[in-house]
C-alpha positions in Angstrom: 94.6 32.2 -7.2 94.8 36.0 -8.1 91.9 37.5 -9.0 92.2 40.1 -12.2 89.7 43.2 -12.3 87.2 41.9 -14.8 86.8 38.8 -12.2 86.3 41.1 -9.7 83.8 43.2 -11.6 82.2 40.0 -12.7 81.6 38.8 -9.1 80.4 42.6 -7.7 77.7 42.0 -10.3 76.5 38.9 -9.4 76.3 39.2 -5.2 73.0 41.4 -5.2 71.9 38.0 -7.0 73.0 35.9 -4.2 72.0 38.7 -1.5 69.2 39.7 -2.9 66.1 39.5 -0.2 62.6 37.7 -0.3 60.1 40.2 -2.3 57.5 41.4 -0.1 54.1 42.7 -1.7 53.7 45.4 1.5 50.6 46.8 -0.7 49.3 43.8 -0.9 49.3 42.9 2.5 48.1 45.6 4.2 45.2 45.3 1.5 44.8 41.7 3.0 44.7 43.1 6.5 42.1 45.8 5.8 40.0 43.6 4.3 41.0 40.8 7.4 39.8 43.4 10.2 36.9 45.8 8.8 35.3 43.3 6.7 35.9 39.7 8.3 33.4 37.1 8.2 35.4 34.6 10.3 33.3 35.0 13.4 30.2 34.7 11.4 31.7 31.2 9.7 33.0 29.7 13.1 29.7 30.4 14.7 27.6 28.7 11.6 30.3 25.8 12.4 30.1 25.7 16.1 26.7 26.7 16.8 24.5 25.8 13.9 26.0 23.1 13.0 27.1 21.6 16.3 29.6 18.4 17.2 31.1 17.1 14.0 32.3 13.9 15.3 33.8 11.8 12.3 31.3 9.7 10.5 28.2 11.4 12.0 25.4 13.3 10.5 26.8 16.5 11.7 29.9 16.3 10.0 28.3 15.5 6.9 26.2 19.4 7.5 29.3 20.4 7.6 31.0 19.5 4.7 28.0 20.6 2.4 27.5 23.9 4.3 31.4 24.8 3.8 30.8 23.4 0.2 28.2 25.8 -0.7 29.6 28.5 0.9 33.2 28.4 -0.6 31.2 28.1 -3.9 29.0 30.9 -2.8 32.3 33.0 -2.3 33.4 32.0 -5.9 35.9 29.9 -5.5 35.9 27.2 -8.1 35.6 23.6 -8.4 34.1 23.1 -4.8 33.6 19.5 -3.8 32.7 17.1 -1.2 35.6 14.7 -2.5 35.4 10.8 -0.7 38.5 8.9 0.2 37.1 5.7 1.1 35.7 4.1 3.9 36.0 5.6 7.4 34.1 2.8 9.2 31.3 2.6 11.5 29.0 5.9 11.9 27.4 6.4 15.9 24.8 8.8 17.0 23.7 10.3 20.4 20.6 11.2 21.0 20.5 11.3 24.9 22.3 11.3 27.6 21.7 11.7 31.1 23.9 10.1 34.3 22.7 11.8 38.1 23.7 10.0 41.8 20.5 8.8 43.0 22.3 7.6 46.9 23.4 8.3 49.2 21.6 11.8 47.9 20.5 13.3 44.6 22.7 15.3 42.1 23.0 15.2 38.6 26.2 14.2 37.4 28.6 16.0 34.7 29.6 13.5 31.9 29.7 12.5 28.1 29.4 9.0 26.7 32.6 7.6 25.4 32.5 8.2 21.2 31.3 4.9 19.5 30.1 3.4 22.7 26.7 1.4 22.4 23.1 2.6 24.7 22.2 1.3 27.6 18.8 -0.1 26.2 16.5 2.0 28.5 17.1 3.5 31.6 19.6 1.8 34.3 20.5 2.1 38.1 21.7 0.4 40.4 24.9 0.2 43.3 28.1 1.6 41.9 31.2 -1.1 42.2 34.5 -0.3 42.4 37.3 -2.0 40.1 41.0 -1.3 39.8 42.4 -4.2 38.5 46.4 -3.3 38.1 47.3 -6.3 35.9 46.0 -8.9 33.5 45.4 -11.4 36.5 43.6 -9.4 38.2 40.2 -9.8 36.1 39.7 -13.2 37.9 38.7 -11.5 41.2 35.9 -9.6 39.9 34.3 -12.7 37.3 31.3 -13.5 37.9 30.5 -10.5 40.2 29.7 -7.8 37.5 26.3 -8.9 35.3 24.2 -5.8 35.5 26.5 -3.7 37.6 27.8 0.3 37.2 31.1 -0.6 37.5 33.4 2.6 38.8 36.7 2.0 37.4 39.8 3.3 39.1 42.6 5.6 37.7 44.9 8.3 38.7 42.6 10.8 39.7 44.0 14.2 41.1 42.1 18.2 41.0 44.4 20.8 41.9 44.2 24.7 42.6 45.6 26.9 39.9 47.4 29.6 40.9 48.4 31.0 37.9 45.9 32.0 34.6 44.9 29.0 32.3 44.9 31.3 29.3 48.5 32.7 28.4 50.2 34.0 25.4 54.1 33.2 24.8 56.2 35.5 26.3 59.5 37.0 24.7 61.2 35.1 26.2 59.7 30.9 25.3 59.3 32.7 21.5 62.9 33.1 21.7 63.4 29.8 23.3 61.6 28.3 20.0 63.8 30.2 17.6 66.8 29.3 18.7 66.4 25.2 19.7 68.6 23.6 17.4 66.0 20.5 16.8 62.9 18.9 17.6 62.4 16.4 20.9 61.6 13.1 19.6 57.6 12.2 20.6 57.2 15.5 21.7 59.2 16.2 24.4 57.4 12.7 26.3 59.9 10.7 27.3 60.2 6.9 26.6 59.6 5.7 29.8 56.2 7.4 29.9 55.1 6.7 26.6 55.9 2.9 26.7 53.8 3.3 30.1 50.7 5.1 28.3 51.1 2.0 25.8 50.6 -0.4 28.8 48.1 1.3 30.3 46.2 1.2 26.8 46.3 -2.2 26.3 45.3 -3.4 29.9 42.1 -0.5 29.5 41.4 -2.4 26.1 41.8 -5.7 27.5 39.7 -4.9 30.8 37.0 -3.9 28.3 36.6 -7.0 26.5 36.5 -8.6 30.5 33.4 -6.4 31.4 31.4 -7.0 27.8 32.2 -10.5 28.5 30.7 -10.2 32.2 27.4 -8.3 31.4 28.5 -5.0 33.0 25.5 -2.6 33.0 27.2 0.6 32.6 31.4 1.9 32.9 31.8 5.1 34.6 35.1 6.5 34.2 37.2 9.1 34.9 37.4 12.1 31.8 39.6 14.2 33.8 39.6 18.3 34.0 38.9 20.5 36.4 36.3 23.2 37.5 33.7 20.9 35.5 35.5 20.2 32.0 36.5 16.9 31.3 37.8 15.2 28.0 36.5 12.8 26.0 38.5 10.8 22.6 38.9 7.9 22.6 36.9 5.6 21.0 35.6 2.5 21.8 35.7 1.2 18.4 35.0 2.9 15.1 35.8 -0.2 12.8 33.1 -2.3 10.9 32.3 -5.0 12.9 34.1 -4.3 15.8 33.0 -6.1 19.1 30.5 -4.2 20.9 31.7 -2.8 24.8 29.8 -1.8 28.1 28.4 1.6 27.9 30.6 4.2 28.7 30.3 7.6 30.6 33.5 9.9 31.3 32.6 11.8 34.0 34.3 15.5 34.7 37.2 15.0 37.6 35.3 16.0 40.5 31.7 14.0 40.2 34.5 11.2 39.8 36.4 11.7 42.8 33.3 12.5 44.5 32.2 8.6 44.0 35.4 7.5 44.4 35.6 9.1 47.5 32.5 7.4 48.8 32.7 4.1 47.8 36.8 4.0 49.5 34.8 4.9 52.8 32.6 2.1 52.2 29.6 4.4 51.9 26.7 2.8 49.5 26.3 4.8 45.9 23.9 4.5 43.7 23.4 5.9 39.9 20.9 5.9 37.3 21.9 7.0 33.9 20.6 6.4 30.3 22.3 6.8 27.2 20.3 6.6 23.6 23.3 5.8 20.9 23.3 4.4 17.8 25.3 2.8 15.0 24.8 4.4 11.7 26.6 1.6 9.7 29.8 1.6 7.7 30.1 5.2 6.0 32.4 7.0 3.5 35.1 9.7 5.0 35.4 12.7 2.7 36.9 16.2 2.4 35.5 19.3 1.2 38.1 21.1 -1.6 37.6 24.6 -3.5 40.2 26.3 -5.4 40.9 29.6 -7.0 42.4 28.9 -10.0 46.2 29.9 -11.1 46.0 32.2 -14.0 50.1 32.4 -15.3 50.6 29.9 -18.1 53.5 28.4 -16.7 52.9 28.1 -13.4 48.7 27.7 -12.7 49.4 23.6 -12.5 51.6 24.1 -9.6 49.5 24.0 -6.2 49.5 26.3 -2.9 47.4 24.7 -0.3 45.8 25.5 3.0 43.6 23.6 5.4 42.4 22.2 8.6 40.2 19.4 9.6 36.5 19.8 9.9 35.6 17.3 11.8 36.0 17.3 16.2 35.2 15.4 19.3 31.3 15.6 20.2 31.3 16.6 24.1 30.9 20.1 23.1 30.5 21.9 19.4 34.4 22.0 18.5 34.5 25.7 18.1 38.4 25.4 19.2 39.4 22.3 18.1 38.8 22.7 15.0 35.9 25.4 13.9 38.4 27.9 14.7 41.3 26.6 11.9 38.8 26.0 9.6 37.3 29.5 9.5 40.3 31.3 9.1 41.1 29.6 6.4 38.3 29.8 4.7 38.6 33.7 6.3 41.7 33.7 4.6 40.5 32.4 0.7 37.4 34.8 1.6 40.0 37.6 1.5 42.1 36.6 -1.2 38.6 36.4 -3.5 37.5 39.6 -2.5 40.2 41.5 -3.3 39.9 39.8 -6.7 43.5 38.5 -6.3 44.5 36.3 -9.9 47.2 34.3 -8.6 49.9 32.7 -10.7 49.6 29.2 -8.9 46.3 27.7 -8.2 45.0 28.6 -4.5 43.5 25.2 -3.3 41.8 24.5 0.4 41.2 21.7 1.8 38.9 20.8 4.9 39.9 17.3 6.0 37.8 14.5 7.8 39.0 12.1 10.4 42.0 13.8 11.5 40.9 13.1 15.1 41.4 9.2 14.2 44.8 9.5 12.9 44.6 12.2 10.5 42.8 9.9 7.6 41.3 13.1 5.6 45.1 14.3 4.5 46.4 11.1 4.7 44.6 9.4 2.1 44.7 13.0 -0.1 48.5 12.8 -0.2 48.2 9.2 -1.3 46.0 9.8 -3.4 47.5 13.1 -5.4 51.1 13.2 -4.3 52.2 9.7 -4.4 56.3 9.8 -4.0 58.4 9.6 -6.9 58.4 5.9 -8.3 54.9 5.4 -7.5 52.2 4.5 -9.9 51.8 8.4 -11.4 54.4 10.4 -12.9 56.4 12.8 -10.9 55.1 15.6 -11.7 52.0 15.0 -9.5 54.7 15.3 -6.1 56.7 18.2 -7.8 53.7 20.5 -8.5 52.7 21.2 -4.9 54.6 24.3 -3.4 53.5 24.4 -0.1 50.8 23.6 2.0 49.6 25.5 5.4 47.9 24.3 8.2 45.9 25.8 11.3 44.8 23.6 14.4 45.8 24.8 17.6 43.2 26.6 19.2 41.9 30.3 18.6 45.4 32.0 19.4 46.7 34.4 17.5 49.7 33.4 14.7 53.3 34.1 16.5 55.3 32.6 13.3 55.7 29.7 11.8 57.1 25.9 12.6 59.9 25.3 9.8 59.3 21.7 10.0 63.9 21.2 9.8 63.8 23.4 6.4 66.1 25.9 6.7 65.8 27.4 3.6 62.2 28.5 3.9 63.5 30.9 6.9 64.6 34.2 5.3 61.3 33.4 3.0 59.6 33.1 5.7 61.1 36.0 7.7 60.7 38.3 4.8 56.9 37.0 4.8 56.0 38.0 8.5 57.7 41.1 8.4 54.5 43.0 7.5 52.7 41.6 11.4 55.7 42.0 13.3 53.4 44.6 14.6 50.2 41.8 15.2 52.7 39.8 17.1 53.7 37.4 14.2 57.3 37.1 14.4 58.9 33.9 15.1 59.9 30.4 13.1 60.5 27.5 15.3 63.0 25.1 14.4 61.0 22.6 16.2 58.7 20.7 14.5 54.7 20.8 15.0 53.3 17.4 15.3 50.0 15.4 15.3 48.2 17.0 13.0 47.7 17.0 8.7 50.9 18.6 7.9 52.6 16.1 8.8 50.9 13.7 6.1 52.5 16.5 3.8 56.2 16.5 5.9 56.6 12.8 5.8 55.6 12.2 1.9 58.5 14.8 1.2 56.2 17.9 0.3 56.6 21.4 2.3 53.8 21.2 5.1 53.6 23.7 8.0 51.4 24.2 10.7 51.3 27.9 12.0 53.0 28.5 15.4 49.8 30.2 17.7 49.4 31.3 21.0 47.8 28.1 23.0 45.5 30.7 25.5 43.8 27.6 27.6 43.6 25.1 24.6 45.2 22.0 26.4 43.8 23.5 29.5 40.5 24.0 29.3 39.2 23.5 25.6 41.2 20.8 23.4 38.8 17.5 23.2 36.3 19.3 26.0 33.0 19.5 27.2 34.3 23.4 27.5 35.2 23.8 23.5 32.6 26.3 22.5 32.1 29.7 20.5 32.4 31.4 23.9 36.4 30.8 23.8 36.7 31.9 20.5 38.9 34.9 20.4 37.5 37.8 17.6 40.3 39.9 17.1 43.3 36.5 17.4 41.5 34.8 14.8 41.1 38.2 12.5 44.9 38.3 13.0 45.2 35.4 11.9 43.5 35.0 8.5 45.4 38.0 7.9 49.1 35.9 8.1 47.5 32.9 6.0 45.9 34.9 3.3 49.2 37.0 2.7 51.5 33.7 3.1 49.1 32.1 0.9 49.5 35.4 -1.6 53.1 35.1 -1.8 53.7 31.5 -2.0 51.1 31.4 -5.0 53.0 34.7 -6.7 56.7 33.7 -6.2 58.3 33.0 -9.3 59.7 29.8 -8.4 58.1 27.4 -5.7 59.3 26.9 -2.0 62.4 25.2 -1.5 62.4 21.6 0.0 64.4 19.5 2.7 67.1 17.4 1.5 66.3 13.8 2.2 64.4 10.4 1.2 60.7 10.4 0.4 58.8 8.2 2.6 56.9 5.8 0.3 54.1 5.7 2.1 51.9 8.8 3.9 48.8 7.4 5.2 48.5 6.1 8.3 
């Protein structure tokens, strides 16, 4: 087919159309970073969070300081509509009021450790010889029955401390960014593969049924290993948090080496003796919530439509959560600080959200996309899933923002590109085809909505501070965390600005988001 010169002129005309790149307000965001790095507050918010405050474990009195002390203080910052909105019942509340675990033979030292979350007290002080169990398989119970009532059982696992020789807290080189712009796809589970997952699974179940075994024995006290090294260990995983779950042995996780250390002895056949105590309590079936503030959308066309940002509130109580997730929660709020102060009037409504329970499965955001995004098809009209541009998520650790995870939408990434471009000189620079997992995007991914966690430098988060007795306001990182409000508060800008709302994957909706 021959084109004539009016086609031709036609067709000239409309390629800037076609070519035309993402609009950047470069003003705007060096406004935001100004603001971000002479006038921050997000030090000030994470310490209120991580200090003040202290562990936020879900269901417990701390996390309910926190959710009215971010309430009053997004409020405070003007930001409108600010709740403490319920999502229905998390399950059983637990409190610790004291804990205390030291080797009383063959010598005296007190003993690094944290009682297991939602494990009961030990009614009064206890001591006693330690006993060893490592039962491999289901039929091994049978040899330790009737040999256990009133006992501090020591029970066996991998156990292994190493020598680093290379720094626990890096950044991403050139070279791994690279890596992550250029892999065609995510791994499926993470890069785990099956084999090890389907043995994690195992391993699970015999741990859960072994519990049941030692409840049903009158075991004293469980002393177990929380892994770590140089003194941090990890504790998660709950005994139960359900109503009317049954009750287990108390549980202490101790750090790596006071485990080995027993383990150790009692291999040599050496006699050990502990005394511990822990005070805990059951609070009784309680209500999980999130806290939401908004800054409303002021274009009559377009201030229905939604940009959202968040990161869960609550954390793991060994420590005060300052990484995992004080950290993403106070550069967010950092970042809607900003955007307020600068008296932005954005043509979509600017909405946070602080979520509860993510550390159980990411209940917070799970229940919220049920609740206000149901799918198309669903009980509300479509318009309640269209309306929501985007939504941005921080939780991994204090690092600085490198770029972005696209989630498998490529046609956010010359948005996104054009977006960064203003911190390619703070380090901010790269979007990951891989996805981001395990954490309250993903509530937004699966239900069909644009949800993207922010690609950061990991410093020593799985290392040393992710679920630790190490996650405190010392490993915060002032200037990373400064950096990064700066990204989310310009991202935020520009998504809420843009005349039309972000593009979305091709694909089925998932009926169903909660988990």
């Amino acid at each position: 087919m021959k084109f004539s010169k009016l086609h031709w002129l036609v067709l000239l005309a409309c390629l800037p159309a076609f070519a035309q790149e993402e609009p950047v307000n470069r003003e705007m965001a060096e406004k935001i970073r100004e603001e971000s790095y002479r006038r921050s507050q997000v030090m000030q918010t994470a310490f209120y969070l991580s200090d003040v405050i202290g562990p936020r474990l879900s269901g417990s009195a701390g996390l309910a300081r926190a959710n009215e002390w971010t309430r009053a203080r997004l409020a405070a910052w003007g930001l409108q509509s600010a709740a403490i909105e319920p999502w229905g019942s998390f399950g059983q509340g637990w409190e610790i009021g004291k804990s205390y675990v030291a080797l009383r033979a063959p010598y005296y030292q007190a003993l690094i450790g944290t009682p297991k979350a939602w494990t009961p007290g030990t009614n009064g002080p206890v001591a006693g010889p330690v006993v060893l169990v490592a039962p491999a398989r289901e039929e091994d119970f049978a040899q330790y029955a009737g040999k256990l009532r009133g006992k501090i059982v020591l029970l066996r696992s991998p156990w292994e401390v190493t020598t680093a020789f290379t720094p626990e807290a890096v950044r991403f080189t050139d070279a791994e960014l690279a890596q992550l712009s250029t892999t065609a796809e995510a791994v499926p589970g993470g890069g785990v593969p099956a084999e090890a997952r389907e043995a994690a699974r195992t391993a699970r179940t015999l741990r859960q049924q072994f519990a049941r075994f030692l409840a049903g024995e009158g075991a004293a006290l469980v002393l177990s290993n929380g892994g770590g090294k140089h003194g941090t260990h990890f504790t998660t995983k709950p005994a139960s948090f359900a109503t009317g779950a049954p009750r287990a042995v108390p549980e202490i996780q101790l750090a790596a080496e006071h485990y080995g250390r027993l383990l150790r002895l009692l291999e040599a056949g050496q006699a050990v003796t502990v005394e511990a105590e822990v005070q805990a309590r059951f609070t009784g079936e309680q209500t999980g919530c999130n806290v939401i503030a908004e800054i409303p959308g002021v274009d009559r066309r377009l201030k229905s439509e939604l940009v959202m940002l968040g990161g869960h509130l609550d954390s793991w109580h060994g420590a005060t959560g300052a990484t995992d997730n004080a950290a993403g929660v106070a550069v967010m709020m950092e970042a809607v600080r900003i955007l307020q102060a600068l008296g932005v009037k954005p043509r979509r409504t600017i909405r946070i959200a602080l979520w509860g329970a993510e550390e159980q499965g990411a209940l917070g955001s799970g229940h919220y996309v049920a609740q206000h995004f149901p799918p198309p098809g669903g009980l509300r009209s479509r318009s309640d899933h269209d309306k929501l541009s985007a939504y941005y998520n921080l939780d991994e650790g204090t690092g600085r923002i490198r770029g972005v995870y696209l989630q498998g939408n490529a046609a956010v990434r010359p948005i996104f590109q054009a977006w960064l471009a203003p911190f390619a000189d703070l380090g901010a620079a790269t979007l990951a085809f891989e996805n981001s997992e395990d954490t309250d995007h993903v509530l937004f991914d699966e239900a069909g909505l644009p949800g993207f966690n922010f690609l950061q430098d990991r410093i020593d988060y799985y290392d040393r501070t992710h679920h630790s007795n190490m996650d405190t306001y010392e490993r915060l990182l002032e200037d990373d965390l400064k950096q990064a409000a700066a990204v989310v508060a310009s991202f935020v800008y520009h998504t809420a600005m843009r005349d039309e709302k972000l593009p979305r994957k091709p694909g089925p909706v998932r009926a169903e988001a909660t988990r």
